[in-house]
C-alpha positions in Angstrom: 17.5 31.2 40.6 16.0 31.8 43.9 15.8 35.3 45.5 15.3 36.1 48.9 15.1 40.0 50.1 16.4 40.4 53.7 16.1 44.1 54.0 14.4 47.0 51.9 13.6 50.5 52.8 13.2 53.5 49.8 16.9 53.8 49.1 18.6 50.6 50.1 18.1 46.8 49.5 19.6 43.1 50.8 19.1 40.2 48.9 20.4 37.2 48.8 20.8 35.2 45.2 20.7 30.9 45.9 23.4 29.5 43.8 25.4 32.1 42.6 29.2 32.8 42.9 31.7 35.5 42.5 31.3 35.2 38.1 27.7 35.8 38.0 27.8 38.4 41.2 31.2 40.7 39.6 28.6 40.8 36.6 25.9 41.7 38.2 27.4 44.1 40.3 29.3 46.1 37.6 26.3 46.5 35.5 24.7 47.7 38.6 27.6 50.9 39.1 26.4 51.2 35.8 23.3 52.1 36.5 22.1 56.2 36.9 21.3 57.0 40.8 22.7 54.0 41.9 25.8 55.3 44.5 26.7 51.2 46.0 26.2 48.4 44.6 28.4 45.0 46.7 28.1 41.9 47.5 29.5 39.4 50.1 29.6 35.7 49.5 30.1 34.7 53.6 27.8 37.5 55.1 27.5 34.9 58.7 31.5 34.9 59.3 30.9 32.3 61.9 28.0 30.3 59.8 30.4 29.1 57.0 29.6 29.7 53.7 26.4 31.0 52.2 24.7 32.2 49.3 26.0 35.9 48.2 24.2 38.6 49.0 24.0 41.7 47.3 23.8 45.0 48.6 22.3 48.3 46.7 22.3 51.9 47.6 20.1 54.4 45.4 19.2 58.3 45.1 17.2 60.3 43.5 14.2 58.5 44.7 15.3 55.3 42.6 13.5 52.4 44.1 16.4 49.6 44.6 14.4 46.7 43.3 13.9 49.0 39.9 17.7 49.5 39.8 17.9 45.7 40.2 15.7 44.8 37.5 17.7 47.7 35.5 21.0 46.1 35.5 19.6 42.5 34.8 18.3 43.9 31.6 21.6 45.1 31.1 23.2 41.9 31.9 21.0 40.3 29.4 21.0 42.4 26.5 25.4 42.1 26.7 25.0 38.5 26.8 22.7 38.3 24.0 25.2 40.6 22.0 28.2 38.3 23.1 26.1 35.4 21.7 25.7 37.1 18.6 29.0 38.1 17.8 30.3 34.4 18.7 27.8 33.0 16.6 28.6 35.6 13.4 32.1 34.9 14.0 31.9 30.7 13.9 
């Protein structure tokens, strides 16, 4: 997965995720509304309407003085940790 940020400042962040569609995006995104002092989290899979299509990118909104890019790493942790417990269960139920 290749990440490229395109804007930061203290409360907001751009970055675009190479590869990715709307299933991993809808995940990542929910986990991030999920996520204390975070007030936006979207994403937009054709940000260049007249470019055609490009990789998503995801924008975050924070307060509270919570840096973005800790938010971020936040929710991926979340994303992981359901994953692994989805894996589990299918495994103990097989």
């Amino acid at each position: 997965m290749e990440l490229r940020v395109i804007e930061k400042t203290e409360t907001e962040l751009r970055i675009e995720i190479a590869g990715e569609d709307h299933t991993f995006m809808n995940v990542l995104k929910g986990q991030l509304l999920k996520t204390d002092n975070v007030s936006a989290a979207t994403y937009d899979v054709n940000p260049e309407q007249s470019g055609g299509q490009t990789d998503p990118v995801l924008s975050i909104t924070t307060e509270d003085g919570l840096d973005p890019l800790d938010a971020l790493a936040e929710a991926a942790t979340g994303v992981r940790e359901t994953t692994d417990a989805f894996a589990d269960a299918f495994d103990a139920a097989a």
